[in-house]
N, C-alpha and C positions, 0 to 999 in steps of 0.2 A: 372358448375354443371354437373356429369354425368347424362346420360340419367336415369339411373333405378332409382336416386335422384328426378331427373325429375316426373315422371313419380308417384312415390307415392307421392310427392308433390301438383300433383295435384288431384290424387284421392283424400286425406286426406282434402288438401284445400277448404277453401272457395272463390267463385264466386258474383263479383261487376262490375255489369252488370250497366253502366252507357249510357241511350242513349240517340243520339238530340245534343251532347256539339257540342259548337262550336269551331270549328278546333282556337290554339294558345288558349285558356281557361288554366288559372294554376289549375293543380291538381294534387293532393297529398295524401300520404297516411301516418299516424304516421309521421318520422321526414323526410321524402323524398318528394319531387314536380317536378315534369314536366312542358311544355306548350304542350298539348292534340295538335296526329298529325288527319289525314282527315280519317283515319282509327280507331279511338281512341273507341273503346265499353267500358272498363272499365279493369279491377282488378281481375286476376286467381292466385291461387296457398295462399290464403289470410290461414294464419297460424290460427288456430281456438283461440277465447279469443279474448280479449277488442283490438280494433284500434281505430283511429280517423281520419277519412275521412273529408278532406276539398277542397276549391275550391273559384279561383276568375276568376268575369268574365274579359275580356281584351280589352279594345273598339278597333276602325281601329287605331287611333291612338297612341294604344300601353297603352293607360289608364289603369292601373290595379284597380280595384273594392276592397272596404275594402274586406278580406278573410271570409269567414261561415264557419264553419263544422259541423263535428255530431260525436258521439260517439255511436257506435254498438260491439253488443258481437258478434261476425261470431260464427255461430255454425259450427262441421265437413262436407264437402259439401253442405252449403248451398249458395242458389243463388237467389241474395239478388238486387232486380230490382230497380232503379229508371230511371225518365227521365227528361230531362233539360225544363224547360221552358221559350220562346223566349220572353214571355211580362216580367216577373218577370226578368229574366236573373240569375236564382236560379233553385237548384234543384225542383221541380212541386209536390206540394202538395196534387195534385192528386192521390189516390192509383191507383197503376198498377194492371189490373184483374190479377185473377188465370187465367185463359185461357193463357192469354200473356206471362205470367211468365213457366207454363205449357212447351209453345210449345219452349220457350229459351232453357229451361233445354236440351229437346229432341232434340236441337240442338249446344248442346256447343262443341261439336267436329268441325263444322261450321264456330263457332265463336271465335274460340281458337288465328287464328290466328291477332283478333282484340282488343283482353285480352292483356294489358300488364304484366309480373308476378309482384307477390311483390315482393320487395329489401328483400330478407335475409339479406343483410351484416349488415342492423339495426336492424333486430328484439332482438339481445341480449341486446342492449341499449335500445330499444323497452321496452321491458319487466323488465329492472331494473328502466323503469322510471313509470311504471304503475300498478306493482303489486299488489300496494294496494287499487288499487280502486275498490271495490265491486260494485253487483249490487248494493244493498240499499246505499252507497255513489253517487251511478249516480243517482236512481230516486230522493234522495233527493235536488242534484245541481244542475240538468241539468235543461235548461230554458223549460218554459212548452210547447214550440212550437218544442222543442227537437234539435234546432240548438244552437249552439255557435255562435255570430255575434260579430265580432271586433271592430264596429259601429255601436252604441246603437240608437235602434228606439226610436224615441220623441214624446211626444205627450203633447198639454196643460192641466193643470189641469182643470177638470169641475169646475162649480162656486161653486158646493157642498164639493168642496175637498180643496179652498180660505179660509187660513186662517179667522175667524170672528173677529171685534172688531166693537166698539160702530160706528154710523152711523154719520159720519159728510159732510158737504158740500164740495166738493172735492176740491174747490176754496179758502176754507178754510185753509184746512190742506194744500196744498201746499203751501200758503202764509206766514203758520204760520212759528214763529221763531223756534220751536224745528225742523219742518221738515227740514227749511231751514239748520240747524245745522249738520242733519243728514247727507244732500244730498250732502254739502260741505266735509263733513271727508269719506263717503263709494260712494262718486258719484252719479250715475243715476242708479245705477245696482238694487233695489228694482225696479225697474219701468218695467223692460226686463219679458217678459213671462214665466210665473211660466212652467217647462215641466215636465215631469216625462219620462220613460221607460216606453214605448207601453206596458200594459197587455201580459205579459205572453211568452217575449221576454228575460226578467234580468235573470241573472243567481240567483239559490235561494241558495244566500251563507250564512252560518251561522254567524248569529249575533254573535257580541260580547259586552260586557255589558259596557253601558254610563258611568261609573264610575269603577273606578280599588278599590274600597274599597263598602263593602256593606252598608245598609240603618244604620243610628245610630253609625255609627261607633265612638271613639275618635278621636281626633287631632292626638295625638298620635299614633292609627290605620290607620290614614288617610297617614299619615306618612308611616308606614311599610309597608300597600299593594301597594304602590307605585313605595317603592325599590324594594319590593319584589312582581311578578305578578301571584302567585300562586292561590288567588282568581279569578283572570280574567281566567286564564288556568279552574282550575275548574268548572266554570260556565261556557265556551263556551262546555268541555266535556261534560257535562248534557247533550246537545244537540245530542245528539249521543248515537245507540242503544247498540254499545262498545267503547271502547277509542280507539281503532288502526283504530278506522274512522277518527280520526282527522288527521293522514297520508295520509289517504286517500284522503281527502280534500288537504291535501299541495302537492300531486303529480296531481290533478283534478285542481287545479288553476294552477302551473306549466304548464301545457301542454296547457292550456286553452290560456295562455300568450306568451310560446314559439312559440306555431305551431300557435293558432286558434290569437294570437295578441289581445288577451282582456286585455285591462288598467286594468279595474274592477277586472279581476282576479290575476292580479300582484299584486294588492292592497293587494288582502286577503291573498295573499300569504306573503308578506310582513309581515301583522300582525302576522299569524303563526310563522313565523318563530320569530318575533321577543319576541312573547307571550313563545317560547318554550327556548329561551337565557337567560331568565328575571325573571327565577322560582329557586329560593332558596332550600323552601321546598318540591317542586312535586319532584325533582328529585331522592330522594330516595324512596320517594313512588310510584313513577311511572317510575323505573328503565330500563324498560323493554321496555319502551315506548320512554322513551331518547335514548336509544340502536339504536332502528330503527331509529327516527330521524339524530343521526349523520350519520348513514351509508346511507337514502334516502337525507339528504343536498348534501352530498358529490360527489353521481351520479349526482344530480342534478348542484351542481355549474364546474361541468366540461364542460357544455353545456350550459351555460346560457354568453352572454359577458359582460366582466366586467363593462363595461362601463353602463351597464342597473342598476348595482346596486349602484351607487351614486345619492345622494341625489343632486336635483336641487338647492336648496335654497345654503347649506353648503357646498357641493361637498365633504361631507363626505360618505364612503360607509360603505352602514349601514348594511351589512351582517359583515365585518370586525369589527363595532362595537360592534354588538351583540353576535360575536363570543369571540372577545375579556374578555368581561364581562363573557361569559358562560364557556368559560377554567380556568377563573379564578376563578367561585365560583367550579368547580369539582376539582381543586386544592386545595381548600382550603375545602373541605369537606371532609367526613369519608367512601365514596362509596368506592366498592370492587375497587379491581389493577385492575382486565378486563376491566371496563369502562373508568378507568382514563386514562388506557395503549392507548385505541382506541381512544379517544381523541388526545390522544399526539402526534399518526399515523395521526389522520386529520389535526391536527395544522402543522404538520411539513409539511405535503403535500401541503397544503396551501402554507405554507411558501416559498417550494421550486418553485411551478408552479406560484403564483401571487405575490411575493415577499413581501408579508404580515408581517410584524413586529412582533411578538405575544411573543417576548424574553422577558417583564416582567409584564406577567398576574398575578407571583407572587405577585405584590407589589399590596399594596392597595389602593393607589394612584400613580399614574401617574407622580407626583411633584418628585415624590422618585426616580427616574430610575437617573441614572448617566449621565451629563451633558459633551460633549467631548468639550472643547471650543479651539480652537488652537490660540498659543501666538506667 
């Protein structure tokens, strides 16, 4: 980078002023990570707009700590303080005064040379993996303590929060022949302590609805919303002040999984995605919305390894499934050439980087594709 690059760089930049880490600490900023050297204050030249700041601590032995982060909007030079804390081995929940913050500012020419810059060379990946996340999709997700944790805090259920049922002798029901029944086919696991997620720790992901067909529905109905997941799609959108937040949510769990390693958030992400393969008739109604879906999958499955997305049970990969089914119903539907055409760019691309089969999404079953048998 030329110096005059430099140099408005950092005027324009924002400043992550990290102080106290201890020397070999991983930290990271968006998809880039270090081990913090003896000189380490934090993070100059920070591009204004949404990052995601993480970090694990490292014991003598080289132990690394499940990862935390956090999600901050940098505003244009702002300088933006936290300090480490030695009991917690976490950022310090403590606010830093104005005064402190104050005399930083009036010294960052000082401290310039303790700032490490941010990585340009990600930010254009940076920014196609997080575009869509608004503020009102962070304050709705983000855990109420404002961290991301890869390692979900536990806590037992109070007695108030204990299941109720009728009151019997405890000597009883163990001895009885149903319990015995139970404890022989599901084991000892009723018996293990009920936990939950620490208050105010979980990520607040949007629900999505217990049943893929609504109340009353027929056999028949029960049937169709099944095939077709246009009501679950539906109903999880209600949740949301517009529908291109529900992108926003599958790039907020994406990154939550990638960088910050939340199971929980792969999950949800999973469901998206597989909620958005699995829609019949949203698709022509919510055209615009499938648009961006394929082109933020597509950023997204360049950077994810394949191997994360098969299924443990089946060792099938269920992005390939669901991908599979969703060329095949925009195949067979009456949507404009533009979306069908950008499809057929993704499938092929697929095809050529993962060696993905997708050659007869025409057929409508599977049994039908042409059998090579050599004699």
């Amino acid at each position: 980078m030329d110096q005059a690059t430099a140099r408005r760089l950092l005027n324009e930049g924002a400043f992550f002023i990290f102080l106290n880490v201890p020397e070999g600490t991983e930290f990271g900023i968006d998809m880039k990570s270090w081990n913090t050297g003896e000189k380490f204050r934090g993070v100059k030249m920070i591009p204004p707009g949404l990052h995601f700041v993480f970090y694990s601590s490292v014991s003598s032995t080289d132990d690394v700590a499940p990862r935390i982060g956090f999600f901050h909007n940098f505003k244009r030079g702002e300088v933006f303080v936290k300090k480490w804390d030695k009991q917690t081995e976490q950022i310090s929940t403590e606010p830093v005064s104005e005064a402190e913050i104050v005399g930083l500012k009036d010294n960052l020419l000082a401290l310039d040379g303790f700032l490490g810059p941010y990585p340009y060379d990600i930010l254009d990946k940076w920014s196609s993996l997080s575009s869509n996340i608004s503020n009102n999709v962070l304050a709705k997700l983000v855990p109420k303590s404002g961290q991301v944790k890869a390692a979900l805090e536990l806590q037992s259920c109070s007695d108030a929060d204990r299941p109720r049922g009728v009151k019997r002798d405890l000597l009883e029901i163990k001895n009885s022949p149903v319990e015995e029944k139970r404890r022989s086919s599901s084991g000892e696991a009723d018996l293990l302590p009920s936990l939950k997620p620490l208050e105010g720790t979980e990520l607040r992901l949007t629900p999505f609805p217990e049943r893929n067909f609504p109340e009353g529905s027929s056999p028949s109905e029960i049937t169709q919303h099944s095939l077709d997941l246009t009501y679950v799609f539906e109903t999880v959108l209600g949740h949301y002040s517009r529908p291109i937040e529900i992108i926003g949510e599958l790039e907020f769990c994406y990154i939550c999984f990638l960088v910050g390693h939340s199971l929980e958030a792969f999950d949800q992400w999973k469901k998206i995605v597989t909620v958005f393969c699995s829609c019949d008739l949203a698709i022509a109604k919510y055209r615009r919305l499938f648009d961006v879906f394929l082109s933020v999958l597509e950023v997204q499955l360049k950077e994810i390894p394949e191997e994360f997305l098969a299924d443990i049970v089946s060792n099938d990969n269920f992005v390939y499934v669901n991908l599979k089914k969703f060329f095949r119903t925009i195949h067979d539907s009456n949507l404009d050439g533009q979306l069908k055409t950008k499809a057929d760019r993704f499938k092929n691309s697929l095809t050529t980087t993962y060696l993905w089969d997708f050659e007869y999404v025409d057929s409508s079953e599977e049994d039908e594709a042409p059998v090579v048998v050599e004699l």
